[in-house]
Structures are given as C-alpha cells and as structure tokens.
N, C-alpha and C positions, 0 to 999 in steps of 0.2 A: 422761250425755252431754247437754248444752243444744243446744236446736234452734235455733239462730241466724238461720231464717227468718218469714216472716212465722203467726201462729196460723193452723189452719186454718178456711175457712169451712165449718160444720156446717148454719146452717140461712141463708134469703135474706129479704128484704122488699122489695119497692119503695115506698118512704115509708111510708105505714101499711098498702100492699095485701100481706098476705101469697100465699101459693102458692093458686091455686085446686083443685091435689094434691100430693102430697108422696109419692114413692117412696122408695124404700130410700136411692138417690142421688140425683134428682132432686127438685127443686122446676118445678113447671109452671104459668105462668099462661097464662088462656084471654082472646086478644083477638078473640073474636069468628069471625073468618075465620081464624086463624092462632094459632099458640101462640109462648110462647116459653119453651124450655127449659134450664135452668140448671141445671149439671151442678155439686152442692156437693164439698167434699173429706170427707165422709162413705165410710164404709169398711163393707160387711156380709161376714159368713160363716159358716157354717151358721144361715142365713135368720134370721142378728139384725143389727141395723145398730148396729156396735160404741162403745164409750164414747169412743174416743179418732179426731181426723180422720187423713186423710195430708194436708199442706199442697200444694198447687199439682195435687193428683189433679184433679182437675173439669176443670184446663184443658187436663189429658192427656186424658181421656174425649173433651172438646167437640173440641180441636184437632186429633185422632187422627182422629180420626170424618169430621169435614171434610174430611182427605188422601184420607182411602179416600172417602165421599161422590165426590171430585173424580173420582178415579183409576179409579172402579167405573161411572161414571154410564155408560158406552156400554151394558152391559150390563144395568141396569135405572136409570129414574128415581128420586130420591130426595127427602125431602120439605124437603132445608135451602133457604133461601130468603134468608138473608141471617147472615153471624155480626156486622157492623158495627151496634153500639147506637144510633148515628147515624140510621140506616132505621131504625129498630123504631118503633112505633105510639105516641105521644103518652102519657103515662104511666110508660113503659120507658124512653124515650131521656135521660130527665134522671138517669137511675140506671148511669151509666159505671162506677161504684166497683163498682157488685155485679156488671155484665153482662159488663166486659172480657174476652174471653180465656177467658170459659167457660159462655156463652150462645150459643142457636141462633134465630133466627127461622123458625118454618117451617110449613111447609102442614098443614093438618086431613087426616087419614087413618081410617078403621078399623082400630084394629088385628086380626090375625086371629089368633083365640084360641087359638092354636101357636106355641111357639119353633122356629125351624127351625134343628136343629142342622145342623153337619158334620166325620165325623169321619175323619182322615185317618192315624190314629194310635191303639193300643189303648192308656188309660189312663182314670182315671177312674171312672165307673158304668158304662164301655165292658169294662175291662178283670175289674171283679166280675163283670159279666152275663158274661163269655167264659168268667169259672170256675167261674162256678156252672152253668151253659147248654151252655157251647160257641158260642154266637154273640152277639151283638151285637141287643141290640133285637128279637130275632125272626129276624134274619139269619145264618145260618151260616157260622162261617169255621173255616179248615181248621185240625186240631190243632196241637199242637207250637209255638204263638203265645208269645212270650215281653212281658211289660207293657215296655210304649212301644215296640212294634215298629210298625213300617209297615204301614196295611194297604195291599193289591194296589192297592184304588182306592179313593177318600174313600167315605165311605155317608152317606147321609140316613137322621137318626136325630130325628121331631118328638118335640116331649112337650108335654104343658099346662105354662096357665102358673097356677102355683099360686098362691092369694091368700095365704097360707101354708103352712109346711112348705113340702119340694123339691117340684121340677115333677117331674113322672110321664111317662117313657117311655110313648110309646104307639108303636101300629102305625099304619102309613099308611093302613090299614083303618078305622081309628079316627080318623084322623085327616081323611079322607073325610069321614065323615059330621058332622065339625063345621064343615069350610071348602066343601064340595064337591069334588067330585072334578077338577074340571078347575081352581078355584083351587089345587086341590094340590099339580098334577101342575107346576103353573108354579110355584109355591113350592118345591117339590123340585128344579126343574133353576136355577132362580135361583141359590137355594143352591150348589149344587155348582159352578156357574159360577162364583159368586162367589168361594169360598172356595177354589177351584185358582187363581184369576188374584191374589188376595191372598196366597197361601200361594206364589207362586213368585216373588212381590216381595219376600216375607220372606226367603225362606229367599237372594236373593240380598243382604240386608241381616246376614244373618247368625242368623236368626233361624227356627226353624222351629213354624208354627202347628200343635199337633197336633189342638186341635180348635175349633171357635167358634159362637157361634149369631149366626143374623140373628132381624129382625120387619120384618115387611113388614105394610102397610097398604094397605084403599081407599082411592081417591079419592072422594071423591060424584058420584054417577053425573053432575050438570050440569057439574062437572068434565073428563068426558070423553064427550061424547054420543056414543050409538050404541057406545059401548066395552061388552066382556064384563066379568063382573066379574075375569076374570084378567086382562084387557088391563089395569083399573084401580090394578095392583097395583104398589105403588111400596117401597123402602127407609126404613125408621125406624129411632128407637129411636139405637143407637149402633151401630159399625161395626167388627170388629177389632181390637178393643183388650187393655188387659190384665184389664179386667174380665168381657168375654164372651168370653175365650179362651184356652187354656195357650198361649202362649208359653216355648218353650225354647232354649235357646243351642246353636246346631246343631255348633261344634266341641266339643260336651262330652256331645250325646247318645252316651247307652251302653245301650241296648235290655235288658230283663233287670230292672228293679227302673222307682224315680220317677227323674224327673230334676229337676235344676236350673231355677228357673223365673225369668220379666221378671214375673208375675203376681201376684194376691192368695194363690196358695198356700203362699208365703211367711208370710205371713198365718197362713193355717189351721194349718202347721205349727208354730207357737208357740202355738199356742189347744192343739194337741193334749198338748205338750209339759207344757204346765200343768194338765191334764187339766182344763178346764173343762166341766162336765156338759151345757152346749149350752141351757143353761136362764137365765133372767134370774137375780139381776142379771149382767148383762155386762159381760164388764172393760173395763178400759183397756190398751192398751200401753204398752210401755214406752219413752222416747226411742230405743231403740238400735234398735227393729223401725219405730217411724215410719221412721224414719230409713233406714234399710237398704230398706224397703220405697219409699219417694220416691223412692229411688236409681233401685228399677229399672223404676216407670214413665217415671221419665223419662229413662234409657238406651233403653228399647224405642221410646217415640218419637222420640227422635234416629238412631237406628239406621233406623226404619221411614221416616221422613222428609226427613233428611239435613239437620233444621234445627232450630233451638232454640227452645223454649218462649217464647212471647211473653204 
C-alpha cells in the first residue's frame, strides 16, 4: 500500500538551532522565559521510539491537547501560551514550515516527578495487578472483575517517571514523599476532576477513555507570589490524547477480554504479532499499520473535537 501523504516529520530544526531536548516525541527549545514545544510524528512502544513515523501524529498530539487545554482550563491552569508561530520569540517565528499545526508556546513549569495517572476502567498493568493481587495499585477491588470492566469510580493510580524502561507504580505513600503531601493531595483530585469532565465529553463523542495520565507542573514561585506550592500547580505536557490514553469505541465495548482501540495499541499489537524481542534494532512498520494507525488518531480527534485537522 503507498502512503499518498506527506513523509513524516521525525526529527525538527529551526535553521541550524536544533532541540535544546529531545523526548521520545518531542523536540523542545528553550527561549529563556518560555519554551516552545514540537510535537514530531515519531511513534514509541514498549519504551523504544520506533523506525518508522505516523504522518500528521504531532499535529493530533499539539491540536488535541489545545481543545482539552481550552475546555479543562476552569478546572485547573495550564501552561499553553500561544499555538500561532507569528507570537513565538524571534528565531521561531520565521520557521512556519516546521511550527505549523504542531507547536506550542508556553510557560516554564516544574515538572513534578510523577505521572498522575487515572483509571476508570480495569485493563492494562491495572487489570495484571487485579490478577495477580486482587487490586489495583495497592487498592482493592471487589472479586469477580472481568478485564475492561468499569470500575465503581475512577482511582488515582501515580507512578515514576522512568528515564528508561516502564514507569513504576507506586503508592500515594510514595508518592508523598517525592512531591509532598499537600502537592499530592491536589495532584490527586486535579486528576480525577480532570479525567471524569474529559471522560464524559468522550464518551458523549462516542468514545470511551478508560484510562490517561496527566503532568502537572510549578510555577516559579515569582510567578505566583505568596502562592503554596500546590496553589502553583498548573497542567503540561499533553492532554487526553491518543498517546497518554486507551481510547475505545464505546458502541463496541464487550467487558471480558481487550478491546478495540483510537490509540497506539494498535501499534503494540503488531510489534506483538511479529514477536519482536523488545530489544534494538527496532523495526519499521509496515504502510498498512502506518496507515491504519493515522486513521485512528485522527478519527479520535474529529470525534473528540467536531473539527478537522489543520
């Protein structure tokens, strides 16, 4: 199958300044006060960032991200400050080709050294811990659970974030003593706020989120004078997408096994299929899984948005 769209972008530049960091999918430069981050069509899973892109991913990430940013801000601040390359800092602005459609301008944060997941649904490393355990994270839940059933009410599930290898479950206990406890306690109810006001937009979209993580960040304290440091605690990172979340097609959940996904699990399930050992070198895919894969990022943000990729 020929990909009849444009190649994907893998890595960025602005003239000769390349990324001042480079994540799995991200390239980030640092202007000082502000960053601006570019979300490439690079693609990772099981913590390798794969040979092959998905074409127009990055500007499902950045433009996804923005709706909910929009749509979420009563509930907590958030650090986007502008997506128009036109404002961006002198250096940035004359680079439209690279920034269009899947760049962010935005405010300097801390990030704090926890994913805060949430999970509203048993699958996953939710639904091994339920079999090997009987609960979730440390949390108990009641027998007779079948994988991708509902649970009663979402849970707050942190973990590290690992510089490699997966990120590690931890306990709230745990995770205490790395943020404090009263940053956590706000991290923890952000979360679930979030993730119930996002999760019943989806699922009126047609789409049911069964789990996601946010990253929250400080401000600098001159930022917010006289603020706690939980008051200073804003939204980053990306927002509900198909990268930090299963997304599932809510007329086709069947409780009892996986389901059907908008997400990168698609993905994982042909890495599995080929039995790749998880080990370098790393493949490439094949046109048919780009393909198929592009499809359903960008079904889930027309669905999640009501509007088309620009």
């Amino acid at each position: 199958m020929a990909i009849s769209f444009p190649p994907p972008v893998l890595q960025t530049t602005l003239g000769q300044r390349t990324p001042d960091r480079r994540g799995k999918v991200r390239d980030i430069y640092d202007f000082g006060n502000a960053l601006i981050v570019v979300a490439t069509d690079r693609i990772s899973a099981f913590d390798s960032v794969l040979a092959s892109g998905i074409p127009d991913k990055g500007k499902v990430l950045t433009q996804l991200s923005a709706f909910w940013f929009e749509r979420l801000r009563a509930i907590v601040p958030n650090h986007l400050v502008s997506l128009d390359p036109a404002t961006y800092p002198s250096g940035a602005r004359e680079h439209v080709d690279v920034l269009a459609g899947r760049s962010m301008l935005v405010r300097k944060a801390e990030p704090l050294p926890i994913e805060c997941v949430a999970r509203g649904y048993l699958s996953g490393s939710g639904w091994k811990d339920y079999l090997a355990s009987g609960s979730v994270c440390g949390i108990p839940l009641a027998t007779g659970l079948r994988e991708s059933d509902r649970l009663p009410a979402p849970l707050f599930t942190p973990a590290t974030k690992a510089q490699s290898g997966h990120d590690i479950n931890i306990s709230e206990a745990q995770a205490a003593t790395m943020v404090g406890a009263e940053v956590l306690a706000r991290a923890r109810d952000l979360t679930l706020s979030l993730y119930i006001a996002g999760a019943m937009h989806a699922e009126s979209c047609g789409i049911i989120v069964a789990d996601t993580k946010f990253e929250f960040g400080l401000l600098p304290p001159t930022a917010a004078p006289g603020a706690t440091d939980a008051e200073r605690l804003i939204l980053i990172d990306e927002v509900l997408t198909p990268d930090s979340s299963r997304f599932w097609p809510r007329d086709h959940w069947r409780p009892g096994g996986p389901q059907p996904s908008f997400d990168k699990q698609y993905v994982r399930d042909y890495l599995e299929e080929i039995r790749w050992n998880k080990q370098p070198p790393v493949p490439s895919l094949p046109d048919a899984v780009i393909v198929r894969t592009r499809e359903k990022y960008i079904d889930a943000f027309r669905r999640l948005t009501g509007r088309e990729l620009a």
